[in-house]
C-alpha positions in Angstrom: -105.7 51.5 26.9 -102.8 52.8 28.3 -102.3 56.2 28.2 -98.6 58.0 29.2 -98.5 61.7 29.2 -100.5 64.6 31.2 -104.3 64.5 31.6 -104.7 67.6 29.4 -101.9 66.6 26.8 -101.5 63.0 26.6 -97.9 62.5 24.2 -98.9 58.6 23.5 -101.1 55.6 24.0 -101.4 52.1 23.5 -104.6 50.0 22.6 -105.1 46.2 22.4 -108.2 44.3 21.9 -106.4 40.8 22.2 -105.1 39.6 20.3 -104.5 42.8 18.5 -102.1 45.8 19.1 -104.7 47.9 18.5 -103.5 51.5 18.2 -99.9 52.8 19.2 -99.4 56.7 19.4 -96.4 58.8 19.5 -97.2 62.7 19.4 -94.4 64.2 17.0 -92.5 65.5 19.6 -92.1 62.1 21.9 -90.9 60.3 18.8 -87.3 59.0 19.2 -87.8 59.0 23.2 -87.9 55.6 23.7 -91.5 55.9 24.7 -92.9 53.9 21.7 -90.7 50.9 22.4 -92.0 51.4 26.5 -95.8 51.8 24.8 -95.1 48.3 22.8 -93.6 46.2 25.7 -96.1 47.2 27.9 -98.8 46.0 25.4 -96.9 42.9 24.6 -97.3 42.4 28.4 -100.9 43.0 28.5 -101.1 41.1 25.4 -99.6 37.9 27.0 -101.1 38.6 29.9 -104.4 38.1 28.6 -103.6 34.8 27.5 -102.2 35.6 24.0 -99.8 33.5 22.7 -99.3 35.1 18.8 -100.3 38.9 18.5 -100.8 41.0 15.7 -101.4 44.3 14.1 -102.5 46.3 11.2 -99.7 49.0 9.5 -100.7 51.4 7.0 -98.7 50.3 3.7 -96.3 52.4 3.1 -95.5 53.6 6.9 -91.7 52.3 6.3 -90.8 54.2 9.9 -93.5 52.4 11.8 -92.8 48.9 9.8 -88.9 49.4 10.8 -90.2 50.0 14.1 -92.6 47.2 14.4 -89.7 44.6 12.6 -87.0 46.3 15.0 -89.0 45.1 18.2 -89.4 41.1 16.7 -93.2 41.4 14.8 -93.2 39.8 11.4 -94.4 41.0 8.3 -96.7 38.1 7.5 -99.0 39.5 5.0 -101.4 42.2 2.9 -104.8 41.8 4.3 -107.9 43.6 3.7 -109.6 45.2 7.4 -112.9 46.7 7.1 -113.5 49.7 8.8 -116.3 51.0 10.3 -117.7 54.1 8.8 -121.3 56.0 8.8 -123.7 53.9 6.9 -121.7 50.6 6.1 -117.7 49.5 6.1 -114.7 51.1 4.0 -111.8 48.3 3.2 -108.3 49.0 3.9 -105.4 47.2 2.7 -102.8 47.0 5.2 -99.3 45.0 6.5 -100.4 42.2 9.3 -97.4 41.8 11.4 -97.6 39.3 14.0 -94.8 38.2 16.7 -95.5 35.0 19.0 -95.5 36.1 22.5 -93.7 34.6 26.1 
């Protein structure tokens, strides 16, 4: 996790369990900073770092901002997948984008 911000009011962070991106988040009032597209090259990084040679993610459908975001930086809509998520008592499935974007 990488988290950019102060201690006691973070404005973003990046996750990545490999070879996912995780979780990327842009308080309201960072957004159009530039500190997304540092958050996502870092984790591309990590990403690669840790061996990785295609990454991917989950987008919420519909999120048109983060998905011109996501296409902006090189991932690739590749398809509508079902993730289930953990929840109290059993799983809940959520349809959502799967970008991916081969790595250096």
């Amino acid at each position: 996790m990488r988290v950019i911000g102060p201690v006691d009011a973070p404005i973003g962070f990046c996750m990545i369990k490999p070879p996912e991106l995780y979780q990327l988040y842009v308080s309201s009032g960072a957004r159009g900073t530039g500190l997304a597209a540092e958050l996502i090259v870092d984790a591309e990084a990590r990403l690669s770092g840790c061996g990785v040679r295609i990454a991917w993610l989950a987008c919420a459908i519909g999120n048109e901002r983060a998905a011109r975001f996501y296409e902006k930086r090189g991932w690739l809509r590749r398809s509508t997948v079902i993730e289930n998520l953990d929840v109290g008592g059993g799983t809940f499935p959520l349809e959502v984008w799967r970008y991916e974007k081969k790595l250096k």
